[in-house]
C-alpha positions as CSV (number, residue, x, y, z in Angstrom):
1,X,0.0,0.0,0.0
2,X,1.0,3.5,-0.6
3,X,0.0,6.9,-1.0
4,X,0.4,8.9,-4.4
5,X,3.4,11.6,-4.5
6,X,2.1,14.1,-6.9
7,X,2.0,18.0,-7.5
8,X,-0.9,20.2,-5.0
9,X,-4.1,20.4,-6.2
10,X,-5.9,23.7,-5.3
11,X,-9.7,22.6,-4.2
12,X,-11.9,25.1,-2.8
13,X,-14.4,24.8,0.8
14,X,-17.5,22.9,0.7
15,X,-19.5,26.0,1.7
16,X,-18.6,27.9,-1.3
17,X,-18.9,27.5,-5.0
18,X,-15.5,28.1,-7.3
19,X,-16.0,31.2,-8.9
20,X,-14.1,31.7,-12.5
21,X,-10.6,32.4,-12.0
22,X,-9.3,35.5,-14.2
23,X,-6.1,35.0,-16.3
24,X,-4.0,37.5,-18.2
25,X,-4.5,38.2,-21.9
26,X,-2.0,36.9,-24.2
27,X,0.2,39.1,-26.1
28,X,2.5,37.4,-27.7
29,X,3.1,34.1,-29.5
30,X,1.1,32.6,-32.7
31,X,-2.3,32.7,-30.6
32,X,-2.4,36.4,-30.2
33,X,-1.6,36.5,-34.3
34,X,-4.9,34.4,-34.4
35,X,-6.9,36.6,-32.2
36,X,-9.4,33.2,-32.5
37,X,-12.6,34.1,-32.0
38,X,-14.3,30.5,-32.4
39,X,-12.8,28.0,-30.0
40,X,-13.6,24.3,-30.2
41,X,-12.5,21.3,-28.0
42,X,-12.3,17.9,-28.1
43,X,-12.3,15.6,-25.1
44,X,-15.3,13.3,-25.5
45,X,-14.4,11.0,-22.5
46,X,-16.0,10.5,-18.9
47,X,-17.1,12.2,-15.8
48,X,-13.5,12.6,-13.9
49,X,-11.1,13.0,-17.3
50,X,-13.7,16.0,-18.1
51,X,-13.5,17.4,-14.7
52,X,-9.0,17.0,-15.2
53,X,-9.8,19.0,-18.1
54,X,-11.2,21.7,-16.7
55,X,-7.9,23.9,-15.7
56,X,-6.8,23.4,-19.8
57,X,-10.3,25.0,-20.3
58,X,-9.9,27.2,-17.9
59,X,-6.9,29.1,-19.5
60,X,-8.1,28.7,-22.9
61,X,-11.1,30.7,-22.1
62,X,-9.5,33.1,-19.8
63,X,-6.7,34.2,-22.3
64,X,-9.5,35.1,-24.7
65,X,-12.8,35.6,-23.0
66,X,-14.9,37.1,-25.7
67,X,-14.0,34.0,-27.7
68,X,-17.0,31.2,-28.2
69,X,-15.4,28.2,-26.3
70,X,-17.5,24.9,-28.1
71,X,-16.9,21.7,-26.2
72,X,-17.4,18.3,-28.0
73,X,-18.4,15.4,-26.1
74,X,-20.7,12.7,-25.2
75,X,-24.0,13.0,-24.5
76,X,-23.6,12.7,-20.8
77,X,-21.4,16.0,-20.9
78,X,-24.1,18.6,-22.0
79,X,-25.1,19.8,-18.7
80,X,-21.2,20.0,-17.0
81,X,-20.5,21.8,-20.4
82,X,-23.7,24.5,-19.5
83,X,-22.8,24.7,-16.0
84,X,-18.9,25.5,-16.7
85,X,-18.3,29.1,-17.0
86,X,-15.4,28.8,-19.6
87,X,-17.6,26.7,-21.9
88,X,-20.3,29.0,-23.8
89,X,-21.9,25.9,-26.4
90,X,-22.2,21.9,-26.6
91,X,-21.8,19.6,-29.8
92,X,-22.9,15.9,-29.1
93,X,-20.3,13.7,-30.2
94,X,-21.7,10.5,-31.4
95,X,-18.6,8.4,-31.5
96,X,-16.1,7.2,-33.9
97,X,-14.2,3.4,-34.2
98,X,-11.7,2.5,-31.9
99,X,-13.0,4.9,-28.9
100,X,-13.7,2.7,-26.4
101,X,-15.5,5.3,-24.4
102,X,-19.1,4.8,-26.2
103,X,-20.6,2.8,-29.0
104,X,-19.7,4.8,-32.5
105,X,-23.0,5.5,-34.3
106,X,-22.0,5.4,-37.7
107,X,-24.8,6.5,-39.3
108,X,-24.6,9.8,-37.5
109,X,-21.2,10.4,-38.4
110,X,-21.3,12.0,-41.3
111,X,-23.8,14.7,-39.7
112,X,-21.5,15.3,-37.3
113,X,-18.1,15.8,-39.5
114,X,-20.6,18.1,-42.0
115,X,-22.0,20.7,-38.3
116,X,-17.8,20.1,-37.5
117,X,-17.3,22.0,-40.8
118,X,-19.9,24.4,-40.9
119,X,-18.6,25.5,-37.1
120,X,-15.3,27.1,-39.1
121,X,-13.8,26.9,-35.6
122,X,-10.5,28.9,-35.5
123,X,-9.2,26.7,-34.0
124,X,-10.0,23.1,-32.6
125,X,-8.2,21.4,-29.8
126,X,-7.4,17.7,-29.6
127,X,-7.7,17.5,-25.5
128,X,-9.0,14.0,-26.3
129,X,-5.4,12.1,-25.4
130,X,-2.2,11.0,-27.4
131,X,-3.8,11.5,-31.0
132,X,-3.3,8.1,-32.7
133,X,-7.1,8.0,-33.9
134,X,-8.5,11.4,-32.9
135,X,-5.7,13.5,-35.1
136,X,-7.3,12.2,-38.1
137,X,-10.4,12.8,-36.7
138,X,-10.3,16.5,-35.8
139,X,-8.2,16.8,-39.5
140,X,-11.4,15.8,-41.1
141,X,-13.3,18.8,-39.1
142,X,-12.1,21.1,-41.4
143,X,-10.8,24.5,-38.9
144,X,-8.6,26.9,-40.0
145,X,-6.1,25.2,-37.6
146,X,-6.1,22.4,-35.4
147,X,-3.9,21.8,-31.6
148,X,-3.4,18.8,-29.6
149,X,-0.8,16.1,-29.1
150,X,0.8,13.9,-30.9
151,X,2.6,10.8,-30.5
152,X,5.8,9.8,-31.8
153,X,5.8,9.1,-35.4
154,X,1.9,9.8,-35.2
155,X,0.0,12.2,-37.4
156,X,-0.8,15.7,-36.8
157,X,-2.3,18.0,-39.5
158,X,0.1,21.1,-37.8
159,X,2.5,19.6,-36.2
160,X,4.0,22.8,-35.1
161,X,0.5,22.8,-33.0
162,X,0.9,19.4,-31.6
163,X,2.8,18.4,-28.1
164,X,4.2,15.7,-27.5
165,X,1.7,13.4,-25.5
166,X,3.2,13.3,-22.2
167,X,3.7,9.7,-20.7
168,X,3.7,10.8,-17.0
169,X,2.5,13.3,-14.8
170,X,-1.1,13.7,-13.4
171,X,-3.8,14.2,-16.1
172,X,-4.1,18.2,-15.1
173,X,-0.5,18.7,-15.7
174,X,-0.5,16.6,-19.4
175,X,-3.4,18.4,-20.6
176,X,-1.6,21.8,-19.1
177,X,1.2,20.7,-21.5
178,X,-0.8,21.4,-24.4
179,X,-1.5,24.7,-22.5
180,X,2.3,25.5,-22.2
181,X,3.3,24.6,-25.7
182,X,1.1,27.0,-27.3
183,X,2.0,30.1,-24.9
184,X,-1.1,30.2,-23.1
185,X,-0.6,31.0,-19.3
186,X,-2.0,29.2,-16.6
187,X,-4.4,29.9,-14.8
188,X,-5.4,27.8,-11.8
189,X,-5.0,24.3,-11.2
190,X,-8.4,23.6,-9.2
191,X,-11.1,21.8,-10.4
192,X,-14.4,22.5,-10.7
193,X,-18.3,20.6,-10.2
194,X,-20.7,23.6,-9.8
195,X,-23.1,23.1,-7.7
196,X,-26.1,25.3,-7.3
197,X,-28.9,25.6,-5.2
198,X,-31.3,24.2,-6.7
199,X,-28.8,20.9,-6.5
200,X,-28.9,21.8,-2.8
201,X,-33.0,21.6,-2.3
202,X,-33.4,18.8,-4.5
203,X,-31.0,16.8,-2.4
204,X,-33.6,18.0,0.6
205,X,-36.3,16.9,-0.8
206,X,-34.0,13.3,-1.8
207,X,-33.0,12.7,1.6
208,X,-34.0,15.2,4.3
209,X,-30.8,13.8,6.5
210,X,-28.1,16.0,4.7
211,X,-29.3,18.7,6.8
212,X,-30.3,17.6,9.9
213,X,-26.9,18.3,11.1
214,X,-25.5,14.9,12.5
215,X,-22.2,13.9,10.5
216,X,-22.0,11.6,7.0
217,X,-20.1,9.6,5.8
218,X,-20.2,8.7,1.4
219,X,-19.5,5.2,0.1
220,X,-19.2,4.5,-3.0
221,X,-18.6,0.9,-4.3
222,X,-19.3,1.6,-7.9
223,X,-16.7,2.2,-10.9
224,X,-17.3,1.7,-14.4
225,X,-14.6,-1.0,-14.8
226,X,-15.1,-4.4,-12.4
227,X,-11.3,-4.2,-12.7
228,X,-11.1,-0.9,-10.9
229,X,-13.9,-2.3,-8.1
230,X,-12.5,-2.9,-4.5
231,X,-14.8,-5.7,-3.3
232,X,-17.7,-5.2,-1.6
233,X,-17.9,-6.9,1.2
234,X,-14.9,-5.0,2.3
235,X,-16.7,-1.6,1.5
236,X,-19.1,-3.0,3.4
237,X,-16.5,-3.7,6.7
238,X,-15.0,0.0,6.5
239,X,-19.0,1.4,6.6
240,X,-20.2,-0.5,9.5
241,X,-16.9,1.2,11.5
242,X,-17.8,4.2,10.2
243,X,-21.3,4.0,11.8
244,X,-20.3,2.8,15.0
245,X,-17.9,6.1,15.5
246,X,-21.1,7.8,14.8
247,X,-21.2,8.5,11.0
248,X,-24.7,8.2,9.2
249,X,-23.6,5.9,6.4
250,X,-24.7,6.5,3.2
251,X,-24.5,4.6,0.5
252,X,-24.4,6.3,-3.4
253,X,-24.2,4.9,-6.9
254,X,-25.6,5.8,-10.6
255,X,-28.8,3.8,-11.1
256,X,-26.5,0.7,-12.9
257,X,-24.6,0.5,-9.3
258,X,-27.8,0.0,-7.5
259,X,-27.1,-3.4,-7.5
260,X,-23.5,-3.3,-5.8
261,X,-24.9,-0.8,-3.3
262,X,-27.5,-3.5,-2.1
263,X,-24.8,-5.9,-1.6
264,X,-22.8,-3.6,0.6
265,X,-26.2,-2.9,2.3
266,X,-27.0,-6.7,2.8
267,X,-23.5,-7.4,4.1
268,X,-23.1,-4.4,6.5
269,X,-24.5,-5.3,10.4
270,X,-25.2,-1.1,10.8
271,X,-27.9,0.6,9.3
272,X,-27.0,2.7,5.8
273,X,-29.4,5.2,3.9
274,X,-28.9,4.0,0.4
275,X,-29.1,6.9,-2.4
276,X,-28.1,4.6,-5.2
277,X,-29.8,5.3,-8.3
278,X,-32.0,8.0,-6.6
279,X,-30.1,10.9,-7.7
280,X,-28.8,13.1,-10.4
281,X,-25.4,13.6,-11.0
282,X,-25.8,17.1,-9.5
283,X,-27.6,16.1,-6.5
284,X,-25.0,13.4,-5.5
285,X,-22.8,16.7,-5.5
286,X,-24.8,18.3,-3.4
287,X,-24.6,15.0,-1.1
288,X,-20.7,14.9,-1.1
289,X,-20.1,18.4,-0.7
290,X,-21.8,18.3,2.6
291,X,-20.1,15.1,3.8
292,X,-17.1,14.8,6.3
293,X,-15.6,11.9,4.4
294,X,-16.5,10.2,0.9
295,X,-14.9,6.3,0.8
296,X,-15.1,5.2,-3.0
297,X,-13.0,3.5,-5.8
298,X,-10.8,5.7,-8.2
299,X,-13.4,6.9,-10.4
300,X,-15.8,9.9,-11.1
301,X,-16.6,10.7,-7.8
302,X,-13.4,10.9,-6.4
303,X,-12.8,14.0,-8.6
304,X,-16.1,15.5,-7.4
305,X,-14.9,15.3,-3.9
306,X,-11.4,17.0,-4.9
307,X,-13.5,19.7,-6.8
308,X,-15.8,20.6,-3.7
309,X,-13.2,20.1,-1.1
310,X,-14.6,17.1,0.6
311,X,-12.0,14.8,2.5
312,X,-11.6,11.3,0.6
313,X,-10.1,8.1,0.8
314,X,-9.7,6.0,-2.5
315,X,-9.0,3.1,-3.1
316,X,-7.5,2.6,-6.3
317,X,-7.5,-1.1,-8.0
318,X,-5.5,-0.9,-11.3
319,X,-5.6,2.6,-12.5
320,X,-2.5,4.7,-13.1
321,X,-2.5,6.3,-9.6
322,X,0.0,9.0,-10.6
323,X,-2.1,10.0,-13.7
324,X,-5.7,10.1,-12.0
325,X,-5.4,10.0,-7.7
326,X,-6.4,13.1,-6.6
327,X,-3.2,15.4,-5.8
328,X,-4.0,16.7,-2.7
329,X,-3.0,14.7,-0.2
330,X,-3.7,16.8,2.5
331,X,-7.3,16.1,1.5
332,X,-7.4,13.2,-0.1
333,X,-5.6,9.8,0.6
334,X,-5.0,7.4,-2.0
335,X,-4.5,3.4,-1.4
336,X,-3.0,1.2,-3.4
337,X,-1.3,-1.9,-3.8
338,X,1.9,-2.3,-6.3
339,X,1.4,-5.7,-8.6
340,X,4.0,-5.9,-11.5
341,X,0.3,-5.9,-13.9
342,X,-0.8,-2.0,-13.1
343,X,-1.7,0.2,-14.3
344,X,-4.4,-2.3,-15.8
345,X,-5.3,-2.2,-19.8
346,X,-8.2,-5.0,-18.2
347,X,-12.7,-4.3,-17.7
348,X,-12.5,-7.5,-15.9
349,X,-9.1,-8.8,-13.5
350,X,-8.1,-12.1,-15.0
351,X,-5.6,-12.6,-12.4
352,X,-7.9,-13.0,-8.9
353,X,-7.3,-9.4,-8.5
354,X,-4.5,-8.6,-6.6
355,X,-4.4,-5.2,-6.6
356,X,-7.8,-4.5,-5.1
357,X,-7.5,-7.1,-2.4
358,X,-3.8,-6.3,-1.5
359,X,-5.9,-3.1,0.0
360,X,-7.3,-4.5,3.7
361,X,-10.5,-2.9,5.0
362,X,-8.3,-2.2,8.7
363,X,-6.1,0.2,5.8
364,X,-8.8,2.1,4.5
365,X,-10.5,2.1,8.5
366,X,-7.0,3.8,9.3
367,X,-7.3,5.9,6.4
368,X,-10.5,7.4,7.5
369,X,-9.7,8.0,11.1
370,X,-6.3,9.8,9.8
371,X,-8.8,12.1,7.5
372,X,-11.0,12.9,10.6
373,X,-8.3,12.9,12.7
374,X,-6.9,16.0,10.3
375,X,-9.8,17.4,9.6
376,X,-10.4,17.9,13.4
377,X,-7.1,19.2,13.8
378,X,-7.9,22.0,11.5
379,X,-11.1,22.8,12.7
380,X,-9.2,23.6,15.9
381,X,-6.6,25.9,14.0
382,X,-9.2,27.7,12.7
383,X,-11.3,28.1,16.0
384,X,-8.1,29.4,18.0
């Protein structure tokens, strides 16, 4: 077991919502030549990569605010895209062969590549990942110039334009590459999952318990991958100690997780309010950014809690824990077990698993009481 080592990650209280972070105007390199005033980007991928994205966006839109920023994703993406600040329109990408991220509707293609071309973006960004298929792809979109990465000996249509795909480093800091290679400045590193009040009343009238003041505890047993799944009997282990030190324990998942949530439930001996499958996306924010502690796999929700500043513990089975653990580990602590087969290119383990059960339920226990333990300690800083 050990905790990731990477750069800070900035993540804001869970009373407050981020507000846009201002950068300076560019005045120099190619870009300010450009003076785009139509922005697309690519990054049609899933609910934590598009929330690693957001500090790329972030200085994109800053350095040229009265530029139209156009995201491209999937489906699922329309809402985030309307609730980021930085991101002023939506184009539904309907897939394309050899992304593995959703079924490619080919007969939709062609509409898609024709609206791509009438867009006569001034640029389009490749944030997608190293290139090998989506290069050709955003080629075929026809902008007056296309950015991204490349890998080597791949294709890029300017590859002046292109970085090279970085093979290490947190997922922030590779798309921030892109960033740095075409002379944008930073801005901040922080995520971002906006949360509004609307989110907050819904998740009242969901479960009434998120305000009635005693403590919470989140756990999450879901991931999209089985591979990246800690069991769940053992999620099951951590929650009942987390309701006999007095935590309300509730259990959350998407509606396709219900299932794994009622295991946990069945094998728990303390009571849980399960959630799983009774909320939106937005009101399972609302639900982590008021609780002391979320316990989940390395997936989407992890990122949520590093967005709204909500102490975690993850447990990450298979994944590149450099590339996607939350940074902060002030915050956020990471556990893992090193097997010579991660990080995993598997959905399902075909080796018994060894990474997830190398993780005890007395670690992540420890884990949790170290998180309370610190966020207790600060609590007293603050007071005195």
């Amino acid at each position: 077991m050990q905790p990731t080592h990477t750069p800070g990650l900035d993540v804001r209280g869970s009373d407050t919502i981020v507000a846009p972070h201002a950068c300076a105007p560019v005045d120099t390199s190619w870009w300010a030549e450009l003076a785009p005033s139509r922005i697309g980007v690519f990054r049609a991928l899933m609910l934590g990569e598009m929330l690693c994205a957001v500090p790329a966006l972030r200085a994109v839109k800053g350095a040229w605010p009265h530029a139209e920023l156009t995201l491209i994703g999937l489906p699922w993406a329309r809402e985030l895209a309307q609730r980021l600040s930085m991101v002023d329109r939506f184009i539904e990408f309907p897939g394309y062969p050899g992304l593995p991220e959703t079924i490619a509707d080919l007969g939709a293609l062609p509409d898609f590549l024709r609206q791509m071309q009438d867009e006569r973006f001034d640029v389009l960004l490749q944030m997608h990942g190293s290139g090998t298929i989506t290069n050709p792809l955003v080629a075929a979109c026809g902008a007056r110039h296309a950015a991204g990465f490349i890998e080597p000996g791949g294709f890029a249509p300017e590859p002046a334009l292109f970085a090279p795909w970085p093979q290490q480093g947190h997922e922030v800091e590779r798309l921030l590459a892109l960033v740095d290679h075409l002379g944008i400045p930073r801005c901040s590193s922080a995520l971002e999952f906006p949360i509004n009040d609307t989110d907050r009343i819904e998740l009242a009238s969901v479960w009434p318990g998120a305000y009635a003041g005693r403590p919470y505890a989140c756990v999450h047993a879901g991931a999209q991958l089985p591979s990246r799944r800690w069991p769940a009997t053992r999620f099951a282990q951590v929650a009942d100690q987390l309701a006999g030190r007095g935590f309300t324990v509730v259990l959350t998942g998407t509606a396709g997780e219900a299932a794994l949530a009622s295991q946990v439930e069945q094998a728990m001996t303390q009571p849980a309010v399960n959630l799983a499958g009774k909320t939106s996306l937005w009101t399972l924010g609302a639900l982590i950014e008021r609780a002391r502690l979320l316990v989940c796999n390395d997936t989407g929700v992890s990122h949520i809690a590093a967005a709204l500043g909500t102490r975690s513990v993850v447990i990450s089975s298979g994944s590149d824990v450099t590339r996607w653990a939350p940074p902060d580990t002030a915050q956020h602590q990471v556990l893992w077990h090193l097997v010579p087969c991660r990080p995993c290119g598997f959905a399902q383990c075909p080796y018994d698993h060894p990474c997830a059960k190398g993780v005890t339920a007395d670690m992540v226990i420890a884990a949790a009481e170290g998180a309370q333990q610190r966020a207790s300690a600060e609590a007293d800083r603050v007071a005195g």
